[in-house]
C-alpha positions in Angstrom: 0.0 0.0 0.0 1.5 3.1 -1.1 0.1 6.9 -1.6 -3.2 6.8 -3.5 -2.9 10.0 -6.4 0.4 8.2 -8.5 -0.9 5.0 -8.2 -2.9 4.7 -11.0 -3.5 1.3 -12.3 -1.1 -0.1 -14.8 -3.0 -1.2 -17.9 -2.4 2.0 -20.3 -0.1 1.4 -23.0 3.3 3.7 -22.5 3.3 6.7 -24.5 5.8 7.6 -27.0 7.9 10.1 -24.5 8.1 7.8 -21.7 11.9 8.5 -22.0 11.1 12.2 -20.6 9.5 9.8 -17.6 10.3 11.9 -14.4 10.8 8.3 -12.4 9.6 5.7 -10.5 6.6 5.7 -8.6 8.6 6.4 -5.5 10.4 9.3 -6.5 7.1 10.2 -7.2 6.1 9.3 -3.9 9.2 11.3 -2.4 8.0 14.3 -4.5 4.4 14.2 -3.0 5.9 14.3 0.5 8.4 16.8 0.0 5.3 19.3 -2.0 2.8 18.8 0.8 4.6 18.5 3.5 3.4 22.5 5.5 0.0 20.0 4.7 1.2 16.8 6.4 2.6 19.3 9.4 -0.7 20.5 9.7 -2.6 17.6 10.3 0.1 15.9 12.4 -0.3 18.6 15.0 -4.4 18.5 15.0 -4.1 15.0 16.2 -6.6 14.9 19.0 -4.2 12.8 21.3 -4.0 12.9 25.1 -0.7 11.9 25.5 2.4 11.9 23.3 2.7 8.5 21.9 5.9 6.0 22.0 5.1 3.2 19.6 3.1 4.7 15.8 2.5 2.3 13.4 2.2 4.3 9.8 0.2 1.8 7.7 1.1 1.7 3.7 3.8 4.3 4.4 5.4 4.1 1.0 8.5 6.3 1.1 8.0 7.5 4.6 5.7 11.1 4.0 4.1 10.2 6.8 6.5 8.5 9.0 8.9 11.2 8.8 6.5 13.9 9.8 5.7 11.7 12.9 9.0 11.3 14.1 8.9 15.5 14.1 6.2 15.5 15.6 6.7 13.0 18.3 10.2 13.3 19.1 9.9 10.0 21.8 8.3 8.2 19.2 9.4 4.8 17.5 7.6 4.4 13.8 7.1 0.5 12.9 6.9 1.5 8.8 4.6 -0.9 7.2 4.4 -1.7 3.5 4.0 -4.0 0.7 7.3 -3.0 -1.8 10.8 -3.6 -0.8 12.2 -0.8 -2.8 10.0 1.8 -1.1 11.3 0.6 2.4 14.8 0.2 1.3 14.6 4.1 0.4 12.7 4.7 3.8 15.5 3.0 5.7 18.1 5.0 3.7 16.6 8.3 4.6 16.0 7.2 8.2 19.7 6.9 8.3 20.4 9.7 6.3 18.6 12.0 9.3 20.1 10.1 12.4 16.7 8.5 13.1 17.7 5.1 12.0 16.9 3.8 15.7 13.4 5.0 16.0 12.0 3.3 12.6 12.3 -0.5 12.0 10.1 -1.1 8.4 8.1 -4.0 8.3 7.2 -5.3 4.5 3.9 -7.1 4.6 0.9 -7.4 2.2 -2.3 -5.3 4.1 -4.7 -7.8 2.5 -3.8 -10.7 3.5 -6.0 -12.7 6.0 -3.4 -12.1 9.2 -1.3 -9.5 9.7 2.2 -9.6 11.5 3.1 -8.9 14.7 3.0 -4.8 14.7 3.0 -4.7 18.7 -0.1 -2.5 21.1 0.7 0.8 18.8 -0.4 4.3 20.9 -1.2 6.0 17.6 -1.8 4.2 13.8 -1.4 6.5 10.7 -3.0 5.3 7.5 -2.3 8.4 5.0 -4.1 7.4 1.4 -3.7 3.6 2.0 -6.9 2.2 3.6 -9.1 2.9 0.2 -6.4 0.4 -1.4 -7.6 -2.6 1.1 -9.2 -4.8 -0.3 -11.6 -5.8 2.7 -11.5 -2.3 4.7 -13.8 -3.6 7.2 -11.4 -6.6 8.0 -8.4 -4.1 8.2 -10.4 -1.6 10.4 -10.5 -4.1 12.8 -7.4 -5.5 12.4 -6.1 -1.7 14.0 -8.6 -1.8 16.6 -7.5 -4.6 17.5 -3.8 -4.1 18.1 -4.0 -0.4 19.4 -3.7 0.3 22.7 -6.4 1.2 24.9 -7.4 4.9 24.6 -4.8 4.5 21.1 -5.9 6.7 18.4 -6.0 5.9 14.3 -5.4 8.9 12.1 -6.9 8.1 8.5 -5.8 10.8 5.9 -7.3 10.8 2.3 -6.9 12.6 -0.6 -10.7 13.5 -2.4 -9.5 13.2 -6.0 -6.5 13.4 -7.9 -4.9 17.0 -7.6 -5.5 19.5 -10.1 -2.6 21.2 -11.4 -3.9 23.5 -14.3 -7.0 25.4 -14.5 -9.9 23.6 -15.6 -10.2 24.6 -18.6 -6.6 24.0 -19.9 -4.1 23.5 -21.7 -5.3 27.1 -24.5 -4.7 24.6 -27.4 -6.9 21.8 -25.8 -9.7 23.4 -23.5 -11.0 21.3 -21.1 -8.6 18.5 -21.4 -7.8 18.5 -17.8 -11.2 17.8 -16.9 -11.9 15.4 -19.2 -8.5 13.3 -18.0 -9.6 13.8 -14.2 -13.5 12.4 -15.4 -11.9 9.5 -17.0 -9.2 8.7 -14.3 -12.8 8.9 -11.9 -14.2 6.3 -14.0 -11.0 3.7 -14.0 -10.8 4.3 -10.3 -14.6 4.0 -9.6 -14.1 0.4 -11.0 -10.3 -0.2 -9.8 -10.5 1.4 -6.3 -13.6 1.3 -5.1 -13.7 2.7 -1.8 -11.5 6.0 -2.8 -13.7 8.7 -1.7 -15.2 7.1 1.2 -17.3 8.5 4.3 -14.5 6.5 6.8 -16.5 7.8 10.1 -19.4 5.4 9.9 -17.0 2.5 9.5 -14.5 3.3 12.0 -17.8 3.7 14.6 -19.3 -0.3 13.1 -16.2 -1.8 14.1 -16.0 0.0 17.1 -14.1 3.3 17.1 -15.4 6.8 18.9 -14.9 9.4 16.6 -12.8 12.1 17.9 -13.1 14.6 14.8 -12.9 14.8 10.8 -11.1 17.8 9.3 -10.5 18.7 5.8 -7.8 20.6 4.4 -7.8 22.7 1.5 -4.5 22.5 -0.3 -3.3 25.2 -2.8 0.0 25.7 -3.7 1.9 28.3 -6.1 3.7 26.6 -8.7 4.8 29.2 -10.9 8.2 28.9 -10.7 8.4 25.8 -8.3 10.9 22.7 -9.8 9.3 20.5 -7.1 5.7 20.9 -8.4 6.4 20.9 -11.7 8.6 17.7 -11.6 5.7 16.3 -9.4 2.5 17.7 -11.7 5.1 15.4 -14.3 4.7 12.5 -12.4 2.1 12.3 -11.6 0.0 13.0 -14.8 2.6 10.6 -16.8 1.2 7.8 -14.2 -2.5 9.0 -14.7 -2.0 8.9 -18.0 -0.6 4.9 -17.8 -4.4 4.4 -16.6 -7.0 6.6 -18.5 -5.3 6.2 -22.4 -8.1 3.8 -23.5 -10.5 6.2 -22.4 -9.8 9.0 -23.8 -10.4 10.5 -27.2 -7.5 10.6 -29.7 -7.1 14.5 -29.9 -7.0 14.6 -26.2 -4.5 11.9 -26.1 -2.0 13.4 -28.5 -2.8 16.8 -26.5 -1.8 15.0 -23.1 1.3 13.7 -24.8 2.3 17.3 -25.5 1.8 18.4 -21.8 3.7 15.4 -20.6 6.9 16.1 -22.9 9.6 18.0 -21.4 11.0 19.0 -24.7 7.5 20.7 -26.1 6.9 23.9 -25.8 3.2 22.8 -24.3 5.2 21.0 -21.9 3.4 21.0 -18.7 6.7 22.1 -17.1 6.6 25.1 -19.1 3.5 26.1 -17.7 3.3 29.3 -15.5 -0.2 29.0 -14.3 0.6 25.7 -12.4 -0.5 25.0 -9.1 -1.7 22.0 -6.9 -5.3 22.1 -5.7 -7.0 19.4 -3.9 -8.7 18.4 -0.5 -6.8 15.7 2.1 -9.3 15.1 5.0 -8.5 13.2 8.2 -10.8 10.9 10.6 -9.7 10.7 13.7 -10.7 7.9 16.1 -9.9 6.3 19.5 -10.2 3.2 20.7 -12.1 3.2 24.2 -10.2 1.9 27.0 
């Protein structure tokens, strides 16, 4: 389980400037955190928690977006880092070491969907940032966390409402409305892909037995005129989007979304100077009653 936006599913057929590709899906993931992270900060410190905890389990952490901004928050903390690829906690590890936090994260590479889960100790506080609309069965890993968090523990579950946007609507001036009609289609693959992206997560948390302590969404909307981060990122991201939605898309749009996604056009998306990132993340947060 990795961040939800990139991960698009693979079944487009590559496009002819997939040498401009910006990288892997976890650069892209290491972009995302690095873009939002004032965002991530955020909702770290609205965390309705009574104590500081000492053990956090960050559930489909990917590259460590979340887990790093938890060990700033909580600087007593350990982080178990729990995720399905190798090569995303490989890169975890490396940048654990990289910031002299090596001791307080141990990654643990397990597949979320799976009947049983491994041994992931009495967590205080479980983060699940854009992962749980990935589970397969979300009721069954719902209460999987209720079940190992401690007494009075609290799960934090952070979602994104769409994809982010990161041209008007109504762009690119030589294609209008292309943007829109990408973000429709990517709706439709994900409608039948992902199911449960998009879900209402506070009824379910209360059926399998979690208080509710709050829900917040956060607007995000970032300036990136001029911004190598968001522009490598807006990239990324589309090239990946792109992977998903090609057979669903009209021909003209596709040979206009080829334009935005090569770096040597003048159309190129990273030429752009109206570019920004606008989307919604919103959090549940819920405690386990002692």
């Amino acid at each position: 389980m990795t961040h939800a936006y990139p991960h698009t599913p693979h079944h487009g057929t590559p496009h002819s400037h997939q040498r401009h590709d910006t990288g892997s899906h976890a650069e892209i993931l290491d972009l995302d955190a690095e873009v939002l992270a004032q965002h991530t900060a955020s909702i770290t410190a609205w965390l309705p928690l009574k104590t500081s905890p000492r053990l956090i389990v960050d559930l489909g952490c990917g590259t460590g977006a979340g887990t790093f901004a938890l060990l700033d928050r909580f600087p007593e903390a350990h982080v178990l880092a729990v995720d399905v690829s190798p090569d995303h906690l490989q890169r975890l590890r490396e940048r654990a070491c990289a910031q002299h936090a090596g001791e307080r994260v141990r990654t643990v590479q397990a597949d979320l969907d799976a009947a049983n889960w491994p041994d992931l100790g009495t967590p205080d506080l479980v983060w699940a940032s854009a992962s749980m609309h990935h589970m397969a069965d979300p009721i069954r890993a719902l209460r999987n966390v209720h079940d190992m968090l401690a007494p009075g523990g609290l799960f934090a579950v952070v979602e994104l409402a769409d994809f982010p946007r990161f041209l008007p609507d109504n762009a690119p001036a030589d294609r209008p409305g292309l943007i829109e009609r990408v973000h429709a289609a990517a709706d439709r693959v994900h409608a039948a892909h992902v199911p449960h992206r998009g879900a209402d997560w506070g009824p379910m948390l209360s059926d399998v037995g979690f208080t509710v302590d709050g829900e917040r969404t956060v607007a995000v909307n970032i300036e990136g005129s001029g911004n190598e981060a968001v522009g490598r990122y807006a990239l990324g991201t589309l090239q990946r989007i792109r992977r998903g939605v090609a057979g669903e898309l009209a021909a003209a749009d596709l040979t206009a979304l080829d334009r935005l996604l090569d770096a040597d056009s003048p159309h190129s998306i990273l030429r752009h100077d109206d570019l920004t990132v606008r989307t919604e993340r919103t959090v549940w947060a819920a405690h386990r009653n002692a």
